[in-house]
C-alpha positions, 0 to 999 in steps of 0.5 A: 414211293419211299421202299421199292423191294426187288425180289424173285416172286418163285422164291419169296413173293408169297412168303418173306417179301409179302411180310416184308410189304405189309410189315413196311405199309402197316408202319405207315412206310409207302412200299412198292411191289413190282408186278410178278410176271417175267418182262424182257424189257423193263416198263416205264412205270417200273423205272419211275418207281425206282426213279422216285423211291428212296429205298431200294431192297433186293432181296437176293434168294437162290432163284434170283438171277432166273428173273430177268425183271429182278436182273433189270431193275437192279441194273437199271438203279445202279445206272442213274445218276443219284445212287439210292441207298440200298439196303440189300438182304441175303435170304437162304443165301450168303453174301459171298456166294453173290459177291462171287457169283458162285452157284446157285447164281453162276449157272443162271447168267450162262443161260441168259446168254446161252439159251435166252439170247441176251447179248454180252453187254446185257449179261456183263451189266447185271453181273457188274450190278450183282456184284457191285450190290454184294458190297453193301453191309445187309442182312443174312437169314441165316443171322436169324432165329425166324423170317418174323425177326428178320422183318421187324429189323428191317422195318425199324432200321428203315423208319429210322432212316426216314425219320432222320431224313424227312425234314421240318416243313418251312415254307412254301415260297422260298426263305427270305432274309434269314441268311445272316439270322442263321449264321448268327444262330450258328454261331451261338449255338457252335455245336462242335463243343462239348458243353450243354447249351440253351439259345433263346430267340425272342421276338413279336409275333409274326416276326418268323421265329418259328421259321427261323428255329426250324431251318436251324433245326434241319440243319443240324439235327442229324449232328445229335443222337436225338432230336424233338421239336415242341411246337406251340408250347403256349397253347398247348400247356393251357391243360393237364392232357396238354403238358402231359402230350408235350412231355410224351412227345419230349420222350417218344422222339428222344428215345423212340418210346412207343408210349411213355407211361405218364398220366401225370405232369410231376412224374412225367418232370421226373421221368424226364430227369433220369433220361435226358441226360443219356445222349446228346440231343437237340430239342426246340421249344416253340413259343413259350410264354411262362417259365413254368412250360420250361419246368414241366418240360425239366429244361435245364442244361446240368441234366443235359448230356455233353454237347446238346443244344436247347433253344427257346423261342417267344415273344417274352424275353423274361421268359430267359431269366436266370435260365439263358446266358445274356450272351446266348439271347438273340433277338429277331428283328423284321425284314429290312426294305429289301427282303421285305419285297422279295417275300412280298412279291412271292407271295403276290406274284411269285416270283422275286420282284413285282410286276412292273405295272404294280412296282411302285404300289407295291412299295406303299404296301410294304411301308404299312407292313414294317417288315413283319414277315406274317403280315407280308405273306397275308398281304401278298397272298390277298392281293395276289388275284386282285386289280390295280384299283383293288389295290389301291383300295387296300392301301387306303384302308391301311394307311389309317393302320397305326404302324403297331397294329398287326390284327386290323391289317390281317383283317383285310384279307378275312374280310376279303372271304366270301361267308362260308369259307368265314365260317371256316376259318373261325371253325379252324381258329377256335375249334379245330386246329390241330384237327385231321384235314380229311376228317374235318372236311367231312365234319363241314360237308356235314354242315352244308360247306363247300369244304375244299374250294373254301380250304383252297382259298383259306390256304391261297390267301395263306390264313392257314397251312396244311401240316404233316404230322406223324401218329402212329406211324402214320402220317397225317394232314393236320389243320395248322394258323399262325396263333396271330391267325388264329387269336384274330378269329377269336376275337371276332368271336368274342366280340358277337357278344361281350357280356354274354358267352353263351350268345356267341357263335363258338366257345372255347374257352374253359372258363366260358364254356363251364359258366354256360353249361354249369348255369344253363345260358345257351342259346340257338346261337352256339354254333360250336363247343370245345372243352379240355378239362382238366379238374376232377369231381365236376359235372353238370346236368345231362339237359344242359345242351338242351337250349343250343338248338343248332349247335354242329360241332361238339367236344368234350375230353375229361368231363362228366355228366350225372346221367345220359347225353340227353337234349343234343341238337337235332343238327349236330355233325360232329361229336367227340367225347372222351373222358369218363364213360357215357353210359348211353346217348338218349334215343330221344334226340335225333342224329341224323345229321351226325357225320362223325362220332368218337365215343372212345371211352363209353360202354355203349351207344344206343338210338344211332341209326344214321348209316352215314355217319364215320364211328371213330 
């Protein structure tokens, strides 16, 4: 729980704090309400939410110390041993009139003591509390022109300060062998001159680079008066939308603009000049593979302010040129011996070092891996729940592994999945990554999957991770690979039919997926399709799905077709389209299988009669 708000339920139950509460969980800021009721002692689940919250606001009001549940829970924060921030409010009362304890709150200790038989070590505890919060800078009513003023300020000042607080996911085991990268990075950086500065880190994919940027990231983005990190440059640039998204995020988390105005990439590099050199900011770009994603994004320190900090991660040191200093370039290399069996053995074991019965096998393990920390991680976790002999099993198939192969050694641990949880992975690698979790487990419970227990493994075996993403001031559980992960799924799925496109299981590619609508080549073996285009003036027949019979998951943003959607399969599950509006879905198809439909563009939706199906 993140906001505990103390208050008199007499005074402000029913009106400020009730706007409060819902104002804090509208903004996707999780809130607790205390129970009204008067309590002489205070409960246990009380005092765990104050324990874990990471907010506490008493509301101080006339009546206040009448409660004795306020009195409590305001004396019981103060005597823990981590000090909470407190953001305290003064409503139709002043902060002089607490500080002193002067009426209307003197005459309400008296009685506690008079009339309701506390104790003076009791009373003289909530005046000590009372007074010491007093202290703190808050927020006065009387500093307002109405309560719904009063509120918004509240709100945007807390989510500021979570914002600042909430860190960058790294890990989940703990971060091994960036000790020494860290202080180097430091060094480059050395954020204590006033000069704008670009660092590029470079280095194979896998080798943690990303990992690397965002512990630095946590560790000096509170130095600068913005911050932003860019995550997955590369695969995000491949489309108009995609620049334009990255662009938009650039300014929504520099200068908190709620939804900058920009439909276009040229106005958006434009947009980016003019600010950019407001503040002093931190901004990370994540693996970039052409100096045109820089471009688009007007990375250049002349437009920067004094003192900000950009740095660039990819697996192509060309990228740097004649835009990084040759002295501000850092190259990652792998884990050495060592690390490589500490991280290793977390993930197999967890703990720091093997088993003693598989100490020595785990060493033949890690002389195939050459120090790669992805391919260390996949290892540990596939093995983790295996036999002696299964290992041995493993270190035979990747001794015949050329040392600079890293796909066929990740294989091993896909290979190791049962059919289903296959069929998921690939789904994630070539359609949904990105996706909501909670939205897509119910797209493959639509397919017939064992969505948690095959995401479960997914997730052991550390073939994909679980993101917190935040949109819309809410946060969400996205689907997240590594793009090694997720190209090897690819490849799997390119190679069910090489020539023919339209023979493969899953299409993603804007090339392919064009060629097989525009020339009628799908087939009953198109299990999934998504299409990102970014080109107008193009479309295709309104039967061109008609031969994907058992196609289930279907995307499209930004194209169009002459007529109605007709001669969709029958076991679609899932369907998004957001481009120009589809006038109507043909009642002659059947969506009783449709567990999930996004038409966010369109007029209208006839022939839905599917009651369990999720309308976004």
């Amino acid at each position: 729980m993140e906001v505990f708000l103390n208050f008199c339920d007499e005074d402000t139950g029913k009106g400020f704090t009730a706007h409060l509460h819902k104002a804090l969980t509208d903004s996707g800021i999780p809130t607790f309400l205390a129970p009204t009721q008067q309590q002489q002692h205070l409960p246990h689940d009380i005092q765990r939410a104050i324990g874990e919250c990471e907010v506490f606001i008493p509301v101080f009001s006339s009546n206040y110390t009448s409660s004795v549940s306020c009195l409590h829970q305001l004396s019981y924060l103060l005597s823990l041993p981590t000090r909470k921030p407190i953001f305290p409010v003064f409503y139709d009362v002043e902060a002089w009139q607490v500080r002193w304890q002067k009426e209307p709150f003197q005459r309400a200790f008296v009685d506690h003591k008079d009339k309701n038989a506390f104790d003076e070590e009791t009373v003289q505890r909530w005046r000590n509390a009372f007074n010491e919060v007093a202290e703190i800078c808050g927020w006065e009513m009387k500093n307002y022109r109405t309560e719904a003023d009063l509120v918004r300020e509240i709100v945007e000042h807390v989510s500021k300060k979570f914002e600042l607080q909430t860190p960058l996911h790294v890990a989940d085991h703990p971060i091994v062998g960036l000790d020494s990268h860290i202080v180097d990075l430091m060094g480059l950086l050395n954020i204590d001159t006033n000069d704008a500065r670009i660092i590029g880190i470079h280095g194979m994919g896998g080798i943690g680079k990303t990992t690397l940027a965002r512990v630095v990231f946590n560790t000096i983005c509170s130095r600068f008066q913005g911050n932003c990190f860019l995550s997955d440059v590369r695969d995000s640039s491949k489309t108009k939308d995609g620049v334009i998204n990255l662009q938009k995020q650039l300014l929504m988390e520099l200068f908190k603009e709620a939804d900058p105005r920009i439909y276009d990439v040229y106005r958006g590099i434009n947009v980016i000049k003019k600010k950019i050199g407001s503040k002093k900011v931190l901004v990370i770009i994540d693996d970039v593979d052409n100096v045109n994603q820089l471009e688009n994004l007007a990375i250049d320190p002349k437009l920067y302010h004094q003192g900000s900090r950009i740095m660039i991660t990819t697996r192509d040191e060309h990228v740097f040129n004649k835009r990084v200093d040759k002295c501000n370039i850092y190259k990652l290399e792998g884990l050495d011996d060592n690390e490589s069996l500490k991280l290793f053995s977390w993930c197999a074991f967890g703990r720091d070092e093997p088993v003693q019965e598989y100490a020595h096998i785990s060493k033949d393990v890690l002389s195939t891996a050459s120090g790669l920390p992805l391919t260390l991680k996949v290892l540990g976790s596939y093995l983790s729940d295996k036999t002696l002999e299964e290992w041995k099993e493993a270190v035979k198939k990747l001794r015949t592994i050329s040392e600079e192969e890293v796909m066929p050694k990740l294989r091993i641990s896909f290979d190791g999945l049962d059919g289903e949880t296959k069929q998921i992975f690939l789904d994630i690698a070539c359609l949904l990554i990105g996706y909501d979790r909670d939205r897509a487990i119910e797209i493959w419970k639509g397919c017939g999957f064992p969505a948690l227990n095959s995401l479960r493994k997914l997730l052991q075996r550390s073939l994909i991770k679980i993101n917190k993403i935040k949109i819309n001031k809410t946060w969400n559980s996205s689907l997240w690979m590594h793009d090694q992960l997720r190209d090897m799924g690819r490849h799997f799925v390119e190679q069910e039919n090489l020539g023919d496109p339209g023979r493969r299981s899953r299409l993603w590619s804007q090339e392919d997926v064009i060629d097989v609508l525009k020339n009628g080549k799908g087939t009953p073996e198109v299990r999934g399709l998504a299409l990102d285009w970014n080109k107008q003036g193009h479309s295709w027949k309104p039967d061109a799905f008609k031969s994907m019979t058992n196609l289930k998951l279907l995307r499209i943003i930004g194209a169009s077709v002459n007529e109605s959607l007709k001669c969709l399969s029958s076991e679609l599950v899932w369907l998004e389209w957001k481009g120009p509006p589809l006038k109507y879905l043909s009642d002659s198809c059947s969506y009783e299988k449709l567990v999930e439909l996004d038409i966010s563009n369109s007029d209208a939706i006839f022939g839905l009669s599917n009651n369990n199906m999720k309308l976004v």
